[in-house]
C-alpha positions as CSV (number, residue, x, y, z in Angstrom):
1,X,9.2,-22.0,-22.4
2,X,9.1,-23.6,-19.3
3,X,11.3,-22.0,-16.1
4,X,14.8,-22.7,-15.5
5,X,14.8,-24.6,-12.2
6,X,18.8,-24.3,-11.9
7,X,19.7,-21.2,-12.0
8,X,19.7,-19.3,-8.7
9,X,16.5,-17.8,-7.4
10,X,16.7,-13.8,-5.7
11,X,19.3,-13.9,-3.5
12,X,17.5,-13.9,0.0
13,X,17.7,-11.8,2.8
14,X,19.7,-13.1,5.8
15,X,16.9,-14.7,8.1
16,X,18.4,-15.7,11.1
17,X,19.6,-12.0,12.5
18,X,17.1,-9.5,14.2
19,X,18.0,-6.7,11.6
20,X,16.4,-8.8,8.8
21,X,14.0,-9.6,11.1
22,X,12.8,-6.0,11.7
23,X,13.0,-5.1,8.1
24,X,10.5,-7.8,7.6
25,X,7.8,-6.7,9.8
26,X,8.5,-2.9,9.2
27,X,7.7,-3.9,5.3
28,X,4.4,-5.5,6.1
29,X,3.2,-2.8,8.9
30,X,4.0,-0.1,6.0
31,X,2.4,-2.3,3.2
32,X,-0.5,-2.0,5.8
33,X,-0.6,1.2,7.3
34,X,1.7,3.6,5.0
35,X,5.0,4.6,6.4
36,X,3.5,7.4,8.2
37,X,0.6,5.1,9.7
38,X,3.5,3.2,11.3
39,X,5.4,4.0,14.5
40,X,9.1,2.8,15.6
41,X,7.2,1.6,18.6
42,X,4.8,-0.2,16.4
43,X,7.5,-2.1,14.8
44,X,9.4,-3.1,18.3
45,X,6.1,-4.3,18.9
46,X,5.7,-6.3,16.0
47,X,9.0,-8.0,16.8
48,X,8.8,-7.9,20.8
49,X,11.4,-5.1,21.6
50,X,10.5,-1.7,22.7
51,X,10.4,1.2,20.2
52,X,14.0,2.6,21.7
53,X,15.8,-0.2,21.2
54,X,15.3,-0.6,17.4
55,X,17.4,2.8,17.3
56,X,20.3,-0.3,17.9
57,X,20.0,-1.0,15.1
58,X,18.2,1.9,12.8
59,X,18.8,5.6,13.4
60,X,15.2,5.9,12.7
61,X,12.3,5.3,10.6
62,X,14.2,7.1,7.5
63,X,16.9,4.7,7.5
64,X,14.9,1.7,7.8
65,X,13.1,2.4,5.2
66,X,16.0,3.1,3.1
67,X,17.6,0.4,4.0
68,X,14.6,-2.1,3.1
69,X,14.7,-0.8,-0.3
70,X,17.9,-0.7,-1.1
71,X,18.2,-4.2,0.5
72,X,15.5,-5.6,-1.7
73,X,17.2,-3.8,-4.9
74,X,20.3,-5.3,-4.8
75,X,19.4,-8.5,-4.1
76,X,17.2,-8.6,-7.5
77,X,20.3,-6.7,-9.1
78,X,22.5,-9.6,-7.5
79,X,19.9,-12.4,-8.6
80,X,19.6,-11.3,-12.2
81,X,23.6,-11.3,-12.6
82,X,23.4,-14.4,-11.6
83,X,21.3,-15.7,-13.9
84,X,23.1,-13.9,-16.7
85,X,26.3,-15.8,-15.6
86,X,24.8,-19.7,-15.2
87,X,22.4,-19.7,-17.5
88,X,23.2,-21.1,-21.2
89,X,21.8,-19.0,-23.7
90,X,19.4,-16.3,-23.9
91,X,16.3,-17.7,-24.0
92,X,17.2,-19.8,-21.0
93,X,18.6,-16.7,-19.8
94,X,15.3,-14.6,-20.1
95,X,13.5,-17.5,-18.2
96,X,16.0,-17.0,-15.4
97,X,15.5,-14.0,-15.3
98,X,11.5,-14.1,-15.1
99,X,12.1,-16.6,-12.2
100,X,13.6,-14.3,-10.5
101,X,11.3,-11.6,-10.9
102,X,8.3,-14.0,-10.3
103,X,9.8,-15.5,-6.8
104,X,9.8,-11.9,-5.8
105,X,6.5,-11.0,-6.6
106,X,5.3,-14.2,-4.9
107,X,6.8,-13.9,-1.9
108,X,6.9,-10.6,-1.0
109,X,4.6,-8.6,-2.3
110,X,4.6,-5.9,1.0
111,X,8.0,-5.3,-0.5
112,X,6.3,-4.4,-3.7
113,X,3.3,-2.3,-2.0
114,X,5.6,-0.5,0.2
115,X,8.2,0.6,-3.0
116,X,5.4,1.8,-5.4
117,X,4.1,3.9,-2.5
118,X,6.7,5.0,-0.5
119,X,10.1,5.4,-2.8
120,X,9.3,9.4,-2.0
121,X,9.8,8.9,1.6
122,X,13.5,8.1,1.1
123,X,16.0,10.6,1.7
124,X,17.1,11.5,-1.7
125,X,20.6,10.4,-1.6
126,X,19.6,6.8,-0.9
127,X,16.8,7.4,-3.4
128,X,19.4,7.7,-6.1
129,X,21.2,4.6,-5.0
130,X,18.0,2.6,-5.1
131,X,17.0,4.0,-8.6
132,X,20.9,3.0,-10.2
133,X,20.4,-0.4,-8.8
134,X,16.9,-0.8,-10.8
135,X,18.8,0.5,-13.7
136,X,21.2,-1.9,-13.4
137,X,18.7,-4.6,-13.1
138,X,16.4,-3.6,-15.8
139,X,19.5,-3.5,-18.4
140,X,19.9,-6.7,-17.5
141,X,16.5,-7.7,-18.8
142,X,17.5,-6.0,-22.0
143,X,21.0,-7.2,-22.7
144,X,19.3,-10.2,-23.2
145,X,16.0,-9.6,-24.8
146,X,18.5,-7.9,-27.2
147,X,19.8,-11.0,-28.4
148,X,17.0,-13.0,-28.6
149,X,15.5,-9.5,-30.8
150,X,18.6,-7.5,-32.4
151,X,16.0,-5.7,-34.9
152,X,14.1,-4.4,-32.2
153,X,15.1,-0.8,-30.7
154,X,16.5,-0.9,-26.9
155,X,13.7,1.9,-25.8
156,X,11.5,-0.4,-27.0
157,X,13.0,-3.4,-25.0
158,X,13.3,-1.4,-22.2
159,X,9.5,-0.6,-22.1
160,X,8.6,-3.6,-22.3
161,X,10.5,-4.7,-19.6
162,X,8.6,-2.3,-17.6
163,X,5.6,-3.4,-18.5
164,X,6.3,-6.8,-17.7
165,X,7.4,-5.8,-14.3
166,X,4.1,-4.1,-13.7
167,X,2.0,-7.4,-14.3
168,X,3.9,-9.6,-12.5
169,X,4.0,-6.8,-9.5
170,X,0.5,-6.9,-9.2
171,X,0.7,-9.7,-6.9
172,X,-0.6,-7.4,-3.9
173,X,-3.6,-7.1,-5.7
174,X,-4.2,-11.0,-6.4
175,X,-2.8,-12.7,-3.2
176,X,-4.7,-15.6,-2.1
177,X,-6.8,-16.1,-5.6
178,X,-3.8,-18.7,-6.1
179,X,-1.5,-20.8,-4.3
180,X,2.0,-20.1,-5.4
181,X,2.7,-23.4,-7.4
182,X,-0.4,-22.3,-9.2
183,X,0.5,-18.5,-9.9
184,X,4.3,-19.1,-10.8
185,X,3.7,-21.4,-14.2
186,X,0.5,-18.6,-14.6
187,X,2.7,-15.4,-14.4
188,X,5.6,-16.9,-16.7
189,X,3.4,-17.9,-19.1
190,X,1.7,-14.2,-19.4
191,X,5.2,-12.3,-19.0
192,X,6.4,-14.5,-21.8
193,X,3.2,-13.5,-24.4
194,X,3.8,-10.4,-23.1
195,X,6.9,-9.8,-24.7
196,X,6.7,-12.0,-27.6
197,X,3.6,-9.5,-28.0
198,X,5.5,-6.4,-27.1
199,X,8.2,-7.1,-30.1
200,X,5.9,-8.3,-32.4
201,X,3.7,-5.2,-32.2
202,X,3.7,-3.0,-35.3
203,X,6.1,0.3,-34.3
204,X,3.9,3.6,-34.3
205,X,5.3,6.7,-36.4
206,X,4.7,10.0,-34.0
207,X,6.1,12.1,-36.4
């Protein structure tokens, strides 16, 4: 199946206010460095303010990073609903949704790096937040893989959902082998065998 071209890509972060513009470089200075490597006066640095005055805007490094996460969570939560609603039906649908997830992983993959290492860092009520909104998001995924395969069991679905996410999140890994018009059409095509694969896979017995 080819991508849907039509149906709206991740919602994108606001680009013209200096909030989004510090959440930006804080995510590639901790995709970098770590969150601990990382200083508030290293990120007024990185966008030409002194380290006090991001406090403006952030009560500190906590909330930023909070704030990064969750920001980046709803938007794919937003994105995917989105897709659900304009799309026709589910196999459209699931390539939506792939096109979402695969515009992420293309263009920001410090997003991605900074999630699977940091997530701990964030104060735990946030934490929650952040993990309902990927809840909400991978349900998404299989409300519609449901359809397209009502035999198959939702844990199953929703494994292979994960799964799925974790190839096309290795984009950190491969930047630059690529150029983006390259890797999109090469990601679909392997998150797509992927779950074909995943649902036509013989079911274990653990008994």
């Amino acid at each position: 199946m080819g991508e849907v071209t039509t149906v709206p890509t991740p919602v994108p972060r606001a680009r013209g206010n200096r909030r989004a513009e510090i959440l930006r470089e804080a995510a590639r200075l901790f995709a970098a460095r770590g969150f601990h490597g990382v200083s508030i006066e290293d990120i007024g640095g990185a966008v030409g303010v002194s380290g006090p005055a991001l406090y403006r805007h952030f009560s500190g490094k906590d909330a930023l990073l909070s704030e990064m996460l969750l920001d980046v969570s709803s938007r794919l939560r937003e994105s995917a609903a989105a897709a659900v609603t304009y799309a026709g039906g589910p196999e459209e649908t699931l390539d939506a949704l792939l096109g979402v997830q695969i515009t992420f992983a293309i263009e920001e993959p410090a997003l991605i790096t900074v999630h699977d290492r940091e997530l701990g860092n964030v104060p735990e009520r946030e934490r929650r937040q952040i993990r309902r909104l990927q809840r909400l998001y991978v349900e998404e995924w299989v409300t519609v893989l449901a359809e397209l395969h009502p035999s198959c069991p939702a844990a199953r679905l929703r494994a292979a959902t994960h799964a799925v996410f974790g190839l096309l999140n290795s984009t950190p890994h491969s930047a630059g082998e690529l150029p983006p018009q390259a890797m999109r059409p090469l990601l679909h095509a392997m998150a797509r065998t992927a779950l074909d694969a995943a649902v036509a896979a013989p079911e274990v017995n653990i008994d």
